[in-house]
N, C-alpha and C positions, 0 to 999 in steps of 0.2 A: 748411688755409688757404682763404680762400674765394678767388672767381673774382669779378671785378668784372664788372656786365652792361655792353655797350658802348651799350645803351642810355642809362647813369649819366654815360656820358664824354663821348656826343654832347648830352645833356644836363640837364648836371648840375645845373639850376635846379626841375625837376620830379622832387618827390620821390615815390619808392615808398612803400608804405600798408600794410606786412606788418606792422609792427606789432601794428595793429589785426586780423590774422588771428591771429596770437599772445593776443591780449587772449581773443577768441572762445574758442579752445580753455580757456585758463581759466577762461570763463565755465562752458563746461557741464562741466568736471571739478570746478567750484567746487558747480554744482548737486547733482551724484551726490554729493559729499563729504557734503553735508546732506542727502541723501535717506538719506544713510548712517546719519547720526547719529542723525535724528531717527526710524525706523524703527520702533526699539524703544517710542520714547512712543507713534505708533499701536496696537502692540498689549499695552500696558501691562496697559489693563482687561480685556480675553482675559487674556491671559497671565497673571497675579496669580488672576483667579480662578480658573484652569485646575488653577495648580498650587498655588495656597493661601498666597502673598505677603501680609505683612504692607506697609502704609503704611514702616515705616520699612524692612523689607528691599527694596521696590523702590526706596527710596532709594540704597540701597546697590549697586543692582544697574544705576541710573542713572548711578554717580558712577566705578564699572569703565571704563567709557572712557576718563573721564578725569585716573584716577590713571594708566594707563601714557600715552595720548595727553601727559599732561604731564611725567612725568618722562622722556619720550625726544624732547621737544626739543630739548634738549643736541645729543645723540645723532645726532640730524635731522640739526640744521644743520652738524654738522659734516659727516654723509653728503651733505650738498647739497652744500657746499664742496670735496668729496675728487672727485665724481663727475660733479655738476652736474646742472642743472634737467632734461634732457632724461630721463638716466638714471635717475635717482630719483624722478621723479615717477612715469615707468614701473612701475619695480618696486613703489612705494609703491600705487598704487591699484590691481595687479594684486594683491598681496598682501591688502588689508581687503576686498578684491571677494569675494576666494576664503575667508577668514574669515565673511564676513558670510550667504553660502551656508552655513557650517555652522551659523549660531546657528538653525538653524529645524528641525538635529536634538538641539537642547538640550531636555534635560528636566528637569531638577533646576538650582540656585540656585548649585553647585560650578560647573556646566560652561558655564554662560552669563554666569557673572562671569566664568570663563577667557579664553571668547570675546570677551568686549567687553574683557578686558584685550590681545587679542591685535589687535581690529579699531583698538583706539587706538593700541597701537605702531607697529603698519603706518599710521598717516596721521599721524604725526608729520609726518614731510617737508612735507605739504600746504600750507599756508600758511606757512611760510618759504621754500617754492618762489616760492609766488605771488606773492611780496613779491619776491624775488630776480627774477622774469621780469620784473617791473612796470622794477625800479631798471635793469635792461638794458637795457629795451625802450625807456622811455619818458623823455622830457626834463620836469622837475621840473613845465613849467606844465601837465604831463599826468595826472602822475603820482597825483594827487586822484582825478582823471575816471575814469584809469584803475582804481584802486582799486574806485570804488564800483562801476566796471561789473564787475568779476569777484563783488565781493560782491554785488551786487545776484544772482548767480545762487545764492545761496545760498535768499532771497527766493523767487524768480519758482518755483524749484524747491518749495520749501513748499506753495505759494498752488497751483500746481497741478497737483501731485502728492499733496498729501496726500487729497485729496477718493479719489482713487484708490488710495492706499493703505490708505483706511478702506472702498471696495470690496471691494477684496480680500477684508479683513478679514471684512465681511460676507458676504461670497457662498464664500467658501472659510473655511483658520481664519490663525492667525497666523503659522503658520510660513512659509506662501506670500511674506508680505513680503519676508523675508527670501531669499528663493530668488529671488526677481523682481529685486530692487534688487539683490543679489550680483553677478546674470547680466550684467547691464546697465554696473557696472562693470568686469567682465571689459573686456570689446565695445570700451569705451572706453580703457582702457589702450593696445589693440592701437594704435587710430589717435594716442594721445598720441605713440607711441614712433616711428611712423610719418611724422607730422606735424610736429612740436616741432622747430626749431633756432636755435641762437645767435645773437645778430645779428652775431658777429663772423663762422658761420659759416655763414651763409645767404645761399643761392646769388639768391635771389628779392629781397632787399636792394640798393638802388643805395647809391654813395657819399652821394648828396646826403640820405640819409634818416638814412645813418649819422653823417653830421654834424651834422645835424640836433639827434639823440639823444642825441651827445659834447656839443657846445656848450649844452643845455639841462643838464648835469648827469647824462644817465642813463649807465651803467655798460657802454657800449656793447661793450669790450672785455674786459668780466668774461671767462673764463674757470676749469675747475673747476684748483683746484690741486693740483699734484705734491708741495708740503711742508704737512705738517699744520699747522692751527691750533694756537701755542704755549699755556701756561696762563696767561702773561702777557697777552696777547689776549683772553682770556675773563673772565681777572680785570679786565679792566680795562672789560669792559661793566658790570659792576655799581660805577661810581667815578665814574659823571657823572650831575648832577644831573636833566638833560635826559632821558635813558636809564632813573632809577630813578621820576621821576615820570610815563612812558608806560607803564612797567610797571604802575605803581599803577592805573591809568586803565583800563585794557585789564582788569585784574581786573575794575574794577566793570563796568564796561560787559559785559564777559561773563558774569557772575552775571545780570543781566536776559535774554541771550540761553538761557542756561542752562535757566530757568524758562520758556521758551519750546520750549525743544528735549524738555524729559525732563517738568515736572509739567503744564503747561498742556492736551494733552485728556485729562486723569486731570481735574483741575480741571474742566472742563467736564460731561462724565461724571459724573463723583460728587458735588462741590459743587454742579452747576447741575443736574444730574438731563435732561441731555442723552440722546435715542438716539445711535447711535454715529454712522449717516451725517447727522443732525442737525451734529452736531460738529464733524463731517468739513469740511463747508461753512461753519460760521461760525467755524473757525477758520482760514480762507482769509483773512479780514478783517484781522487783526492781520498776518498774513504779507505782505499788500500793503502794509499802510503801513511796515510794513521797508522794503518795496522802496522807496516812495516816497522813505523817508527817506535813504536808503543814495544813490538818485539824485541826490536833494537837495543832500545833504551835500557829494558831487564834483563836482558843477557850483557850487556857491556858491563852495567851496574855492578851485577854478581859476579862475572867474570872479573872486575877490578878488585874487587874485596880477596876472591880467591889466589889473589898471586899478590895480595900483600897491599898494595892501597888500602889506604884511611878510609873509616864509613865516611867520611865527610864528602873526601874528593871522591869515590864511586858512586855517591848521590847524587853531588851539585856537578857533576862534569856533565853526564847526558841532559840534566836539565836544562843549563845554560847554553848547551848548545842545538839544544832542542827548542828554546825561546827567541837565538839568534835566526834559527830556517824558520819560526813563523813572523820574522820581521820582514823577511822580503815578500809579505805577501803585495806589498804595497807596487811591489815593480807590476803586477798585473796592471797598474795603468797607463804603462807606457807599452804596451803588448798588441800590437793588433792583429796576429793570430790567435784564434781561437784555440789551435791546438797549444800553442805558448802560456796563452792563459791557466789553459788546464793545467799544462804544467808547473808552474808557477803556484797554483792553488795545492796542487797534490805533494811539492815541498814544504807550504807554509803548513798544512795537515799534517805530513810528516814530523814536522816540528814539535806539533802540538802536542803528538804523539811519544815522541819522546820522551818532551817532558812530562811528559801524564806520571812516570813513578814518583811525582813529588806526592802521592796521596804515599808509597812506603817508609816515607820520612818523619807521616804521624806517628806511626806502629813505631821509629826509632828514636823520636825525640820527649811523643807522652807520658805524662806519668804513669806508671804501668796499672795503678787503679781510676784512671782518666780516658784510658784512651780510646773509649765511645763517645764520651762529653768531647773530647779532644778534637775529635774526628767529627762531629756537630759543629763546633765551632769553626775548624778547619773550610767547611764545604759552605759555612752560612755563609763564610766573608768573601769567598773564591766566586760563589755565586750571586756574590752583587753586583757581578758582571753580567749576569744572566738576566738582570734589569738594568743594567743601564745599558749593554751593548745594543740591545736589540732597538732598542726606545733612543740614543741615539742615531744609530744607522737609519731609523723611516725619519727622523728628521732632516739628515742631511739629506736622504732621497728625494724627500718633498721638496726640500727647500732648492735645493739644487738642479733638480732632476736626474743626477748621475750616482755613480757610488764608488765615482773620485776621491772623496772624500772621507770615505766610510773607510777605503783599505790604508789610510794614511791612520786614522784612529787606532785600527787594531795594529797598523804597523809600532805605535808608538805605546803605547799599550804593554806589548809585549817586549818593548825595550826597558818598561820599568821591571821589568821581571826580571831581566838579565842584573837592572842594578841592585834589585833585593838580592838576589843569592850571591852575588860577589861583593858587594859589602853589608848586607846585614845578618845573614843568618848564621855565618861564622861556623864555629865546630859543630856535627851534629853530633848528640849523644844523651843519650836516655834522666831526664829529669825529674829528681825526686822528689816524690810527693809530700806531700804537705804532713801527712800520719806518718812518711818514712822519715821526715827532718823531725818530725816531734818523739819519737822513740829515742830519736839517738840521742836528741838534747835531754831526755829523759833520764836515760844509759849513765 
């Protein structure tokens, strides 16, 4: 139980700002998360040709992630729920830290699909953490801003770090990557578990902030629960309209992220006949206007809520128009500048980025004892694109030889995403739980 500061009682009209240190820490666990991911597409073209990888087996060996990352969202979210944000985030990024150190003693196509099946399981938790700290932390006219700024480190982590992971690359070999970015998440694990506490039970916390928090909607009092998630609870996120049209959304929208994380400097590399620290640096350019977009996105959002817009329309408007700028990314095949391309790439990123606050529409639509499980189920389905985009795109490579084909897929892709939020997901607004419908019919 926490200790009220006597600060908070003498007074309680100036609020504490700990939130916003919580935000932080997400931020740069959100960063390492994607330096994580994306890791391996730095040293794709090493790697493949080192060990004699076909076009479609790095597809296959892109998509390892994200067949366990996605089927142990379930999994996650209930571990989030049982244990809570503090705990599991701990173990979760101390775990793919220490996996992701071994992929750089992989040598054969068995042992580094193990590995990335094993750095995906360990970072399930990950973002239905983030979502679960966000819905605690934060009061709903926040909760957008808040959003984009942990994603945005997903971004700023890209744009600059990868120039240095394609160092690496060149001045050592590939396996370094992995041994660098491993270490680095160790490191940070230590101070998550160090650092990280509930707003119910954080001593650094005044009243006035804590009310703040309640009164805006956030989950102030969430704690991890002593009785498990029933199957009637889980069946019952897949039974609202709202719930299965986010899902659809987050598919597409993470199919264009996708193509950004695993083919895009293979794409550069080999279709544009790039050097490697060439690469390196222009593909910093698409990573920023993520960023941009992703800031974009949660400032418009909350700024729409604050001057009187509907949560519906402050959500789905920067989405949907963040899923229309990753539809042109398809014009890049009619482009034959190189500098156009980039361009052209760093809109469709921008896009993606935008609509990235569809992950603060869990935090608005779950049930408010769900919304870890929620937010598991949200990211399982989103990242079934995280196995079929990649495992797609080396087949069209192979088959084709170009990746003609590949930018019309995610073009279309994230045109189904446009038609989920404008006709399926309708009003968003907080759905009650299964124990809060049986009280009242109880009442």
């Amino acid at each position: 139980m926490r200790s009220v500061n006597q600060s908070s009682i003498s007074n309680p009209q100036k609020r504490t700002k700990k939130r916003w240190f919580m935000l932080m820490l997400l931020f740069i666990l959100t960063a390492i998360n994607y330096l994580d991911r994306t890791n391996m597409a730095v040293a794709a073209p090493s790697m493949s040709a080192e060990l004699g990888f076909s076009a479609t087996t790095m597809g296959l060996l892109f998509s390892a992630f994200a067949w366990a990352y996605g089927f142990m969202q379930i999994p996650g979210g209930l571990f989030i729920e049982r244990f809570g944000s503090h705990i599991a985030y701990t173990i979760s990024l101390f775990l793919w830290s220490l996996f992701t150190i071994t992929m750089g003693f992989g040598r054969s196509f068995a042992s580094l699909f193990g590995i990335r099946l094993a750095i995906g399981a360990a970072e399930a938790p990950a973002f239905p953490t983030n979502s679960r700290v966000v819905a605690s932390w934060f009061p709903n006219q926040e909760r957008a801003m808040a959003t984009a700024i942990y994603t945005a480190g997903e971004f700023i982590g890209l744009a600059f770090l990868t120039p240095v992971l394609f160092w690496i690359l060149n001045t050592y070999t590939w396996h370094y990557i992995f041994y660098v970015t491993g270490i680095i998440g160790i490191i940070a694990s230590v101070f998550w578990y160090l650092l990280y506490r509930e707003p119910n039970e954080c001593t650094d916390v005044n009243e006035a902030e804590l009310t703040y928090i309640r009164e805006g909607g956030g989950l102030a009092d969430a704690a991890p629960k002593t009785s498990k998630i029933t199957w009637a609870q889980l069946i019952d996120l897949f039974k609202h309209r709202q719930l299965l049209g986010v899902y659809l959304g987050q598919f597409a929208n993470t199919s264009t992220m996708y193509f950004f994380l695993t083919w895009f400097p293979t794409y550069l590399v080999v279709a544009k006949q790039m050097p490697m620290l060439k690469a390196g640096f222009y593909a910093v350019i698409p990573y920023i206007g993520a960023l941009f977009g992703v800031l974009l996105g949660g400032f418009w959002s909350d700024s729409m809520l604050k001057h009187g817009a509907s949560l519906s329309k402050a959500r789905k408007t920067p989405i949907i128009c963040g899923l229309i700028c990753s539809m042109t990314i398809m014009a890049a095949n009619y482009a034959d500048s190189l500098d156009t391309v980039i361009v052209i790439m760093a809109i469709a990123f921008f896009g993606q980025g935008m609509a990235a606050i569809v992950w603060s529409t869990v935090g608005d639509i779950a049930p408010a004892d769900s919304v870890g499980v929620a937010g598991g189920v949200f990211n399982f389905i989103g990242n079934m694109a995280g196995i079929i985009t990649p495992i797609v795109i080396g087949i069209i490579v192979q088959s084709t030889g170009s990746f003609v084909g590949a930018m019309i897929f995610i073009s279309c892709v994230a045109a189904i995403g446009v038609f989920s939020f404008i006709f399926i997901v309708g009003d968003i607004h907080r759905i009650k739980s299964i124990a809060a419908i049986s009280e009242k019919e109880a009442d």
